[in-house]
C-alpha positions as CSV (number, residue, x, y, z in Angstrom):
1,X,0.5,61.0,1.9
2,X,2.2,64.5,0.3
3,X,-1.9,64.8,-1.7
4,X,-3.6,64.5,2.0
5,X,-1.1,67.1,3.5
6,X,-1.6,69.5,0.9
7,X,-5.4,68.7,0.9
8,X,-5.3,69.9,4.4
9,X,-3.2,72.5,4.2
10,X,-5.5,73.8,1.2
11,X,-8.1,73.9,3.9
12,X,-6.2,75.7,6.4
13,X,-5.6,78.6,4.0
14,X,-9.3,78.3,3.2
15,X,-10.0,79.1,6.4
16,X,-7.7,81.5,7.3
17,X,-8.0,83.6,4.3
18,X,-11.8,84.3,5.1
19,X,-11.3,85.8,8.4
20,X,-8.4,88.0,7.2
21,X,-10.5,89.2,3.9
22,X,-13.1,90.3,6.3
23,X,-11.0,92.0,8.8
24,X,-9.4,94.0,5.8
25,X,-13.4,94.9,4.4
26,X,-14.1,96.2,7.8
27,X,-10.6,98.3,8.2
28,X,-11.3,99.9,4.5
29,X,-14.9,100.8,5.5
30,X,-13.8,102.2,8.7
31,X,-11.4,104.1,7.0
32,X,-13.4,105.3,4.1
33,X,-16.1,106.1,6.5
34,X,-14.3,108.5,8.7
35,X,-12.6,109.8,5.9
36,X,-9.4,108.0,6.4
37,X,-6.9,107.7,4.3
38,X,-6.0,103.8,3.9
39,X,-2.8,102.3,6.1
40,X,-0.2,101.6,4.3
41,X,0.5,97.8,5.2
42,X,1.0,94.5,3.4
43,X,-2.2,92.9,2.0
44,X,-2.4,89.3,3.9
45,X,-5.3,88.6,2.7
46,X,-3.9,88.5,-0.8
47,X,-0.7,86.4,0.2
48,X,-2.8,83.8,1.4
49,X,-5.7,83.7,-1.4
50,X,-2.6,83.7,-3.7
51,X,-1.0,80.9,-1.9
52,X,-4.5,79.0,-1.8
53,X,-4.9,79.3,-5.5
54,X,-1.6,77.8,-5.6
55,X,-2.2,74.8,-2.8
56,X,-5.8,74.1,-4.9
57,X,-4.1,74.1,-8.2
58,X,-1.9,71.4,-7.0
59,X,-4.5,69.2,-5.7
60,X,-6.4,69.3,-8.6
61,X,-3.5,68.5,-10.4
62,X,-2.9,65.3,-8.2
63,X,-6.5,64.4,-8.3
């Protein structure tokens, strides 16, 4: 049961994480383009592609 939940929850992350990247993409070509200088804020996107790493190195472990 524990392999299925984190098999799921490595597909949650999945697609959270690709949403969030993009968001970020746009915000740092928004800013770059109108000469900007980038927000100083915490990078989600690189919590949760960190965390996903983690979630897929775990299943492949339990594989």
């Amino acid at each position: 049961m524990i392999p299925a939940v984190f098999g799921y929850a490595t597909i949650g992350l999945c697609l959270a994480t690709l949403p969030t990247l993009f968001i970020e993409l746009l915000q740092h070509v928004k800013c770059h383009m109108e000469g900007k200088p980038l927000p100083a804020r915490a990078n989600l996107s690189q919590y949760l592609l960190c965390t996903t790493a983690v979630f897929l190195a775990v299943n492949l472990w339990w594989l």
